[in-house]
ChimeraX commands (.cxc) that place a marker at each C-alpha (Angstrom):
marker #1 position 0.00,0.00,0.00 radius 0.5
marker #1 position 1.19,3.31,-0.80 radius 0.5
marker #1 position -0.60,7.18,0.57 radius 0.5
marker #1 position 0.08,8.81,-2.77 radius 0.5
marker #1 position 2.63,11.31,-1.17 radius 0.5
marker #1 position 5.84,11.48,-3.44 radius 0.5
marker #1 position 8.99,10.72,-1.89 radius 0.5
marker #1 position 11.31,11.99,-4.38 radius 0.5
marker #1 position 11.80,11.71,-7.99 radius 0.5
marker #1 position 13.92,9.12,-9.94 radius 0.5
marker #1 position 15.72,8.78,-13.73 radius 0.5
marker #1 position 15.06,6.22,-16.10 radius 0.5
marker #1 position 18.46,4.97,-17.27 radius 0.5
marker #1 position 17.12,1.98,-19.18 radius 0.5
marker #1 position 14.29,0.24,-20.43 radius 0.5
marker #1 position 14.87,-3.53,-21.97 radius 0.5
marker #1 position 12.62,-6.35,-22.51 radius 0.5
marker #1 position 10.76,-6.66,-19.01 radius 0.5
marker #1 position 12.98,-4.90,-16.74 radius 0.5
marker #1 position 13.47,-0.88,-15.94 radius 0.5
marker #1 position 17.05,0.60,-14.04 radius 0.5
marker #1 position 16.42,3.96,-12.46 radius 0.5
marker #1 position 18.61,6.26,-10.85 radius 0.5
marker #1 position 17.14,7.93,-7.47 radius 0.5
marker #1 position 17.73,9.15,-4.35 radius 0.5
marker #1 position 16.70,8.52,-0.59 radius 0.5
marker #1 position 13.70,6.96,-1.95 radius 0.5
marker #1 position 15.96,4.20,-3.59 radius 0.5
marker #1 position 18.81,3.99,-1.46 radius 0.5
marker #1 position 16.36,2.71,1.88 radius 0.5
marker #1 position 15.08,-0.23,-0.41 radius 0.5
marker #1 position 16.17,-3.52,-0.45 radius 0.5
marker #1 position 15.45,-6.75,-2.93 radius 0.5
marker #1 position 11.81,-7.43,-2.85 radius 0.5
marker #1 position 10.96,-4.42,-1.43 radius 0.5
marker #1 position 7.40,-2.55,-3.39 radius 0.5
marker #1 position 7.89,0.50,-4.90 radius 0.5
marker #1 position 5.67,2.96,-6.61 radius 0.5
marker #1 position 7.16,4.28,-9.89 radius 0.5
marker #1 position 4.78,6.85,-11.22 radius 0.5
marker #1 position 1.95,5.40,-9.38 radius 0.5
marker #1 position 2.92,1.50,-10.38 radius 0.5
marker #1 position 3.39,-1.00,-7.80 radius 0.5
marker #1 position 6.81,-2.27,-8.66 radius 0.5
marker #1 position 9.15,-4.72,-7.01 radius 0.5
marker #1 position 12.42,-4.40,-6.68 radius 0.5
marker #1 position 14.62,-6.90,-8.04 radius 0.5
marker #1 position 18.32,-5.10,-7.43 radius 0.5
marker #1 position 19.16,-2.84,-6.03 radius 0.5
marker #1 position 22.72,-0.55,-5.52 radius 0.5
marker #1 position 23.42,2.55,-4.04 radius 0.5
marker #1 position 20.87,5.04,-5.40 radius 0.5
marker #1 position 20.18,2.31,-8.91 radius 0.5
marker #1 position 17.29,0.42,-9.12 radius 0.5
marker #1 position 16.09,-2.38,-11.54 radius 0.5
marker #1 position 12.97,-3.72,-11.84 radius 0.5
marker #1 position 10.71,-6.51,-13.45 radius 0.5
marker #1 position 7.84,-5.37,-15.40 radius 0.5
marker #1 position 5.70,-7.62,-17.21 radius 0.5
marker #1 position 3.87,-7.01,-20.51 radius 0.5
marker #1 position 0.72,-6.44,-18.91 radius 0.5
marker #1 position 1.87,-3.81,-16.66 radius 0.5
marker #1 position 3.63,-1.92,-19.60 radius 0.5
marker #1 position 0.29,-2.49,-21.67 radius 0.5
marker #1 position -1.82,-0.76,-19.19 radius 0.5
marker #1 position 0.28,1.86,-17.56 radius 0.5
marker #1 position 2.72,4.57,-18.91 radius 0.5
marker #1 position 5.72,2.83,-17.95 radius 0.5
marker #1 position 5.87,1.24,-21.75 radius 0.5
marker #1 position 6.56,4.78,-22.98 radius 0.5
marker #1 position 9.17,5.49,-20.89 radius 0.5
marker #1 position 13.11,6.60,-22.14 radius 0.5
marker #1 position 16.10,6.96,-20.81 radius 0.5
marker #1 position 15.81,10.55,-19.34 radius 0.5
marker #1 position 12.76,10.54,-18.53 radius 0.5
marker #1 position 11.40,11.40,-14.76 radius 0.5
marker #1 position 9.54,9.35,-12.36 radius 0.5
marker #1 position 7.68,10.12,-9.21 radius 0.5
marker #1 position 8.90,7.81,-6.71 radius 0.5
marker #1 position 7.24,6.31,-3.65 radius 0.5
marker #1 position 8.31,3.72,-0.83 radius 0.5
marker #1 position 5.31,1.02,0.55 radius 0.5
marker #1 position 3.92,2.32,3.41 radius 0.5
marker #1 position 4.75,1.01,6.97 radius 0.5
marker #1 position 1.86,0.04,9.82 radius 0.5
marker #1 position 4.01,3.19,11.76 radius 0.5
marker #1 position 3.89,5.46,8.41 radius 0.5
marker #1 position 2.01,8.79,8.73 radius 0.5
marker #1 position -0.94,8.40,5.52 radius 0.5
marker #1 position -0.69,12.05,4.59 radius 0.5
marker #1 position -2.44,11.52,1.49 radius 0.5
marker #1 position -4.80,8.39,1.15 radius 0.5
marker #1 position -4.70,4.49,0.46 radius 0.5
marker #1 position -3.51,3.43,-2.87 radius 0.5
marker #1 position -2.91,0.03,-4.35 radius 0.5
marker #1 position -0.57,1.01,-7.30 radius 0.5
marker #1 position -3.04,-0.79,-9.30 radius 0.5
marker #1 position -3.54,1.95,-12.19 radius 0.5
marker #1 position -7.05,1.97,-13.81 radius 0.5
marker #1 position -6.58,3.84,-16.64 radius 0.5
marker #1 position -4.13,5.91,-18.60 radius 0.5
marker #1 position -5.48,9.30,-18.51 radius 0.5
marker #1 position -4.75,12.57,-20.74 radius 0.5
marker #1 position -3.75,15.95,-19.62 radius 0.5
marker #1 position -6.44,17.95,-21.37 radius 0.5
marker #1 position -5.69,21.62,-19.90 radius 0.5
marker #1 position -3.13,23.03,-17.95 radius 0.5
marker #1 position -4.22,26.81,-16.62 radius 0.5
marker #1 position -2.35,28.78,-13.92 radius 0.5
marker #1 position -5.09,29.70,-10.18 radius 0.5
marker #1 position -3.36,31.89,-8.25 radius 0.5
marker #1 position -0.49,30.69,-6.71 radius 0.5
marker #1 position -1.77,27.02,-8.27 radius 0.5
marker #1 position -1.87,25.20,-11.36 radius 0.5
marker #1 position -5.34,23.16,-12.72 radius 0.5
marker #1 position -4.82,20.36,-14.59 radius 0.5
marker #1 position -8.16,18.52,-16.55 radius 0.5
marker #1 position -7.83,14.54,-16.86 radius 0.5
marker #1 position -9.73,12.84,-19.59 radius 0.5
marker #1 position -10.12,8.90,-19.04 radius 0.5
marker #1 position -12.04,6.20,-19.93 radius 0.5
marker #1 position -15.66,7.15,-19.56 radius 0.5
marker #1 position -15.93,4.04,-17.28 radius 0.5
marker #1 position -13.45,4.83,-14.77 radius 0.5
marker #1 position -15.66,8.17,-14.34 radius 0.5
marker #1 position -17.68,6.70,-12.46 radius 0.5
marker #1 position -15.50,6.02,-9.21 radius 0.5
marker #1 position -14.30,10.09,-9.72 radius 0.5
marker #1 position -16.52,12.53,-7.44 radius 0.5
marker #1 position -15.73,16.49,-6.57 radius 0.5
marker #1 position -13.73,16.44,-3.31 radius 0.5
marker #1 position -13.00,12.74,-3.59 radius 0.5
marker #1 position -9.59,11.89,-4.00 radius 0.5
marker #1 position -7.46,10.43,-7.45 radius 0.5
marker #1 position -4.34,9.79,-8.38 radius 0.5
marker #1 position -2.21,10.76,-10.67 radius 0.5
marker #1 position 0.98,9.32,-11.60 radius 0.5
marker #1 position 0.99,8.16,-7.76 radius 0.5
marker #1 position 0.50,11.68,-6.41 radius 0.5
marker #1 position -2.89,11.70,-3.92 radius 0.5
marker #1 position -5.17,14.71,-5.44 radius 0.5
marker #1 position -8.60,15.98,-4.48 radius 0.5
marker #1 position -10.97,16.29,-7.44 radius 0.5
marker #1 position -12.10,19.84,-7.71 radius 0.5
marker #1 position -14.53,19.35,-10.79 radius 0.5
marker #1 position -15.90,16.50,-12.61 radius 0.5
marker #1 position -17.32,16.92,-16.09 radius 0.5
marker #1 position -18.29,13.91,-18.59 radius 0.5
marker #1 position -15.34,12.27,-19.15 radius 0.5
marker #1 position -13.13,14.34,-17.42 radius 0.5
marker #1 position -11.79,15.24,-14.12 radius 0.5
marker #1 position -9.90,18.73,-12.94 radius 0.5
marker #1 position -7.36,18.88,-9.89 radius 0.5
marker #1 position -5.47,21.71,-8.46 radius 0.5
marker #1 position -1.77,21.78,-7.96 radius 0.5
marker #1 position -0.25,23.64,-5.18 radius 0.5
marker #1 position 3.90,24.80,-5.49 radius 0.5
marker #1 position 5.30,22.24,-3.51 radius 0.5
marker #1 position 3.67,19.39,-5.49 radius 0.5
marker #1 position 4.77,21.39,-8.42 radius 0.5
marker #1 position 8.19,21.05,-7.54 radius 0.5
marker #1 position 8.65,17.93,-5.65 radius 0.5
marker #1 position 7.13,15.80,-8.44 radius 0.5
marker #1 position 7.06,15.25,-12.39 radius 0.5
marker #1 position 3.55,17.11,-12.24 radius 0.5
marker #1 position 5.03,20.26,-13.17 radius 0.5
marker #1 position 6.23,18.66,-16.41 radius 0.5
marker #1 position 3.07,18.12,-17.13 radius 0.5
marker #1 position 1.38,19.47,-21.14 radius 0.5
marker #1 position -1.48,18.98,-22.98 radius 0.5
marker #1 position -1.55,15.58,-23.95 radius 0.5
marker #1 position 0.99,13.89,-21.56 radius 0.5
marker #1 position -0.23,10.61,-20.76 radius 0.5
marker #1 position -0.61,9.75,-16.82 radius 0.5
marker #1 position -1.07,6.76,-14.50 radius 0.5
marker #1 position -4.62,6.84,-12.95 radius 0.5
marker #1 position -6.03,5.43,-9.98 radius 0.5
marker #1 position -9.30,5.74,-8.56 radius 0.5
marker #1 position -9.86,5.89,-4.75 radius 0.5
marker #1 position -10.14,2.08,-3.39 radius 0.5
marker #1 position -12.99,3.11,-1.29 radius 0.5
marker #1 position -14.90,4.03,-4.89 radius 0.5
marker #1 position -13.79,0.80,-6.29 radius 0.5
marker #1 position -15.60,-1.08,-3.24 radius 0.5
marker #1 position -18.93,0.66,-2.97 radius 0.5
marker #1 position -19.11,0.26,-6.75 radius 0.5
marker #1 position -18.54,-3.30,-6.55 radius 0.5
marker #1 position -21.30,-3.41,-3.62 radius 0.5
marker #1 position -23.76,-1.74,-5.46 radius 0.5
marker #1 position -23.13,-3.88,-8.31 radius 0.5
marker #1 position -23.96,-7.02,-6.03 radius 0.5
marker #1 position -26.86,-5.25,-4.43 radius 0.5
marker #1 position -28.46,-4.35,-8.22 radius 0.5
marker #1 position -27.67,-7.99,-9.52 radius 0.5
marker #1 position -29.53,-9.40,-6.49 radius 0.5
marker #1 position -32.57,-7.31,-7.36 radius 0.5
marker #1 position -33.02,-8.15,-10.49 radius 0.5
marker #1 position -32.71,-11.93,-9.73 radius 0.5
marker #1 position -35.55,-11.37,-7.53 radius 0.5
marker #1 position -37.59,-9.77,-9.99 radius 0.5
marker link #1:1,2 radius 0.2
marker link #1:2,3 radius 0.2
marker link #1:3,4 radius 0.2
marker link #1:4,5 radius 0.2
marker link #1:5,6 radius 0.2
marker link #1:6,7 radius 0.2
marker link #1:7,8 radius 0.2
marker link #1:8,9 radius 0.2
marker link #1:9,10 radius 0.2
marker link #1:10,11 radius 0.2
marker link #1:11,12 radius 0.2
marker link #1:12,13 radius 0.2
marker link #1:13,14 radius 0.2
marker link #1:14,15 radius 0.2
marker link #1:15,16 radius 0.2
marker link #1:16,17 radius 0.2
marker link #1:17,18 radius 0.2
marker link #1:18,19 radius 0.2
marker link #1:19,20 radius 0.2
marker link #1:20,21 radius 0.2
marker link #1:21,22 radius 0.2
marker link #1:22,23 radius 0.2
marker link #1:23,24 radius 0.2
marker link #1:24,25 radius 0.2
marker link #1:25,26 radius 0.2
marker link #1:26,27 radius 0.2
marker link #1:27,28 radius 0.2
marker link #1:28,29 radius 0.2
marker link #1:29,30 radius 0.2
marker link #1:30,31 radius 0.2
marker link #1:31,32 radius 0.2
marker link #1:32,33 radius 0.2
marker link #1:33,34 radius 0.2
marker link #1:34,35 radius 0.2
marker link #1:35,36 radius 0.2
marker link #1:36,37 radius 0.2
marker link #1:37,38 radius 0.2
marker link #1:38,39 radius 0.2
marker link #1:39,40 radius 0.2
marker link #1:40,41 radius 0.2
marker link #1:41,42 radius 0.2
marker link #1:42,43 radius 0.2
marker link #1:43,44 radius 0.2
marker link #1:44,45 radius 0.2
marker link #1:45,46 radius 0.2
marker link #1:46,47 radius 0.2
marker link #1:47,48 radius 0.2
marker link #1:48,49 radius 0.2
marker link #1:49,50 radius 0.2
marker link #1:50,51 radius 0.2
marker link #1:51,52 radius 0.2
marker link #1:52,53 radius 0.2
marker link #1:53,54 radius 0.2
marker link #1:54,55 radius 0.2
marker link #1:55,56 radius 0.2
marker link #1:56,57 radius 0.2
marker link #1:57,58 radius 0.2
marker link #1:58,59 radius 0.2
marker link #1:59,60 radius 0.2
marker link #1:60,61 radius 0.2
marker link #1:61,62 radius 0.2
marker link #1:62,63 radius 0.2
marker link #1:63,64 radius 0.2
marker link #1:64,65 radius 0.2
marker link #1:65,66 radius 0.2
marker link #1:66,67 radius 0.2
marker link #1:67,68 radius 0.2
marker link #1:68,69 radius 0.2
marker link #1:69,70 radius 0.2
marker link #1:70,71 radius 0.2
marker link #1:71,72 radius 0.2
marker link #1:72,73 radius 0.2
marker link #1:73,74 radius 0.2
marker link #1:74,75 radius 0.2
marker link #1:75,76 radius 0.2
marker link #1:76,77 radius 0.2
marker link #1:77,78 radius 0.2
marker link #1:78,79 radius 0.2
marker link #1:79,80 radius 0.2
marker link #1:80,81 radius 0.2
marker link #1:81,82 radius 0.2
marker link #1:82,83 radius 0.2
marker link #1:83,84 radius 0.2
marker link #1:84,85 radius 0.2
marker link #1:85,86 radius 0.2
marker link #1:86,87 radius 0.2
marker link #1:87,88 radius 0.2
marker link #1:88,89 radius 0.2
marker link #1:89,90 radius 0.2
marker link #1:90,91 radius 0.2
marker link #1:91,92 radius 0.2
marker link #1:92,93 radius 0.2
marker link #1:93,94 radius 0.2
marker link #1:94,95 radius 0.2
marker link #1:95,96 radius 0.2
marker link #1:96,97 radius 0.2
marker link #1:97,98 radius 0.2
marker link #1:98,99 radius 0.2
marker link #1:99,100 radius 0.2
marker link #1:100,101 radius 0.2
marker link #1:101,102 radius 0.2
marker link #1:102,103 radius 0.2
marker link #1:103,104 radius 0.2
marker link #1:104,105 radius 0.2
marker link #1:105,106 radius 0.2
marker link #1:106,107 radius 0.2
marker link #1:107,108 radius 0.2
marker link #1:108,109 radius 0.2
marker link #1:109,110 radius 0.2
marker link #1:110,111 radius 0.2
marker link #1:111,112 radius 0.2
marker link #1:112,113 radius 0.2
marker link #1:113,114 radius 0.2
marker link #1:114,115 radius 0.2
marker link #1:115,116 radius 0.2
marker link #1:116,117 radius 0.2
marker link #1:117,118 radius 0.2
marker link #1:118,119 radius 0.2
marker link #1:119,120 radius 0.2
marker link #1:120,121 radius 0.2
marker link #1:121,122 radius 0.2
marker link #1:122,123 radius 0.2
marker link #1:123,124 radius 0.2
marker link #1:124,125 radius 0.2
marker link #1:125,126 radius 0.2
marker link #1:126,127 radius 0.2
marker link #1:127,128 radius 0.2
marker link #1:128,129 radius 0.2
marker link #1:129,130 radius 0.2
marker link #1:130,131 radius 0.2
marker link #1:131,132 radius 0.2
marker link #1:132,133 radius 0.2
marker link #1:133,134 radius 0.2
marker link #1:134,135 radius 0.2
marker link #1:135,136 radius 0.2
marker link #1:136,137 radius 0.2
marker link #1:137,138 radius 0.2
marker link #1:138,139 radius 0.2
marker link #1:139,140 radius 0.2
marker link #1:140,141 radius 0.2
marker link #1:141,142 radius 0.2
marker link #1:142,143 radius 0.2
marker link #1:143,144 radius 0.2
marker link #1:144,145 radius 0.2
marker link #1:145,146 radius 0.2
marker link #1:146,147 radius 0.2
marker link #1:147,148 radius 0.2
marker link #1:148,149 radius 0.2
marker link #1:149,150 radius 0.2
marker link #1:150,151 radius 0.2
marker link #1:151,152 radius 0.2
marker link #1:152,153 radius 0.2
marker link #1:153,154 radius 0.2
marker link #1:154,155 radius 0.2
marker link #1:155,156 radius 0.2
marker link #1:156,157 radius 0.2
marker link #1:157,158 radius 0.2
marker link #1:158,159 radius 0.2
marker link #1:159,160 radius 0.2
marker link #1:160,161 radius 0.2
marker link #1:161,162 radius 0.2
marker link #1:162,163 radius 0.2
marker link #1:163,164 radius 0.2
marker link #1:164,165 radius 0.2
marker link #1:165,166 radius 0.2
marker link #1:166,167 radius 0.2
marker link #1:167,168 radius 0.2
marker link #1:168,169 radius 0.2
marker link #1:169,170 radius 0.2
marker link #1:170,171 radius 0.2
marker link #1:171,172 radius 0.2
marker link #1:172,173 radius 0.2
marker link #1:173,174 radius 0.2
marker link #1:174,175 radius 0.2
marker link #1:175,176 radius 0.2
marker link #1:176,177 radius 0.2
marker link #1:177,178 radius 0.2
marker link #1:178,179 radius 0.2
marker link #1:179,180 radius 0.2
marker link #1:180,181 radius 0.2
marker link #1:181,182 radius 0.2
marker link #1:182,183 radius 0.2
marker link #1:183,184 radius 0.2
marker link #1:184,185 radius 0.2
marker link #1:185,186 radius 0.2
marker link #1:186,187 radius 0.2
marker link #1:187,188 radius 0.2
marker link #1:188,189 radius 0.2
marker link #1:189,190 radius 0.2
marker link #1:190,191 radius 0.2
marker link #1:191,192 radius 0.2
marker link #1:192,193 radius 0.2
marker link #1:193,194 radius 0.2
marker link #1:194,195 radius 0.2
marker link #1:195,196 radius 0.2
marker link #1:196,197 radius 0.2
marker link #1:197,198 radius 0.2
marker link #1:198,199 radius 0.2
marker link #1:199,200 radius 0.2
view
């Protein structure tokens, strides 16, 4: 389990057939072998690790249905350690089990803030409500708006600058995850619907 609250940022040195090597900091130097790791919101285990390098495995259906497929050498990742039962959750509980890949629709300067508009998969919508929280690319958000197929969150400076988020443009491609609480009560109602019509 992860809280969605960035640790510190990493460097994709490599990308081969099923494995990624990053270059970090703190975030990677405290792991060990086996260890979970969220790398822009992906629950990730970690096969080596050295000093502040990490490698690793990824199968094809994680790089299928998550970002990490488009990733190059260069390239910068949020990074995030698995939560401890003595770890402050400062943001809220995430799997690093993406949903969807989203797209970054707008990206408009409030104030002393940045909004950013999401669109994903009309389906995933559904488990999205105003003040509920999302993330993106592993960072916990709070939804501030919700239209059709498309959700809006508000970035404050630190976030900005302590993660890949200020990086992102129109039409960058992010790692989405819907609150697990939404995923639950969906699945109840579900149940509770498919019982009712049996009945019927």
């Amino acid at each position: 389990m992860f809280s969605g609250i960035v640790k510190g940022r990493g460097e994709v040195l490599a990308v081969t057939a099923g494995r990624l090597r990053l270059r970090g900091d703190l975030a990677i130097a405290a792991l060990r072998p086996g260890d979970s790791v969220a790398v822009n919101g992906v629950c990730l285990t970690a096969a080596t690790v050295r000093d502040t390098e990490l490698v690793a495995d990824v199968m094809p259906e994680t790089l299928q249905r998550t970002t990490l497929g488009a990733l190059r050498p260069g390239d910068s990742v949020n990074l995030e350690r698995a939560l401890t039962l003595a770890d402050t959750v400062g943001g809220h509980l995430l799997t690093g089990h993406v949903d969807a890949v989203g797209d970054v629709v707008t990206v408009t300067h409030d104030g002393n803030a940045k909004r950013v508009s999401v669109r994903v998969p009309s389906g995933l919508m559904r488990l999205v409500a105003p003040q509920g929280s999302v993330a993106v690319d592993g960072i916990s958000l709070t939804v501030v708006t919700v239209d059709g197929d498309a959700f809006t969150v508000s970035l404050i400076p630190h976030t900005l600058a302590v993660t890949n988020a200020g990086s992102w443009r129109e039409g960058t491609r992010v790692n989405v995850e819907a609150d697990i609480i939404a995923r639950y009560v969906q699945r109840l109602l579900q149940a509770s619907q498919q019982r009712a019509l049996a009945e019927v």
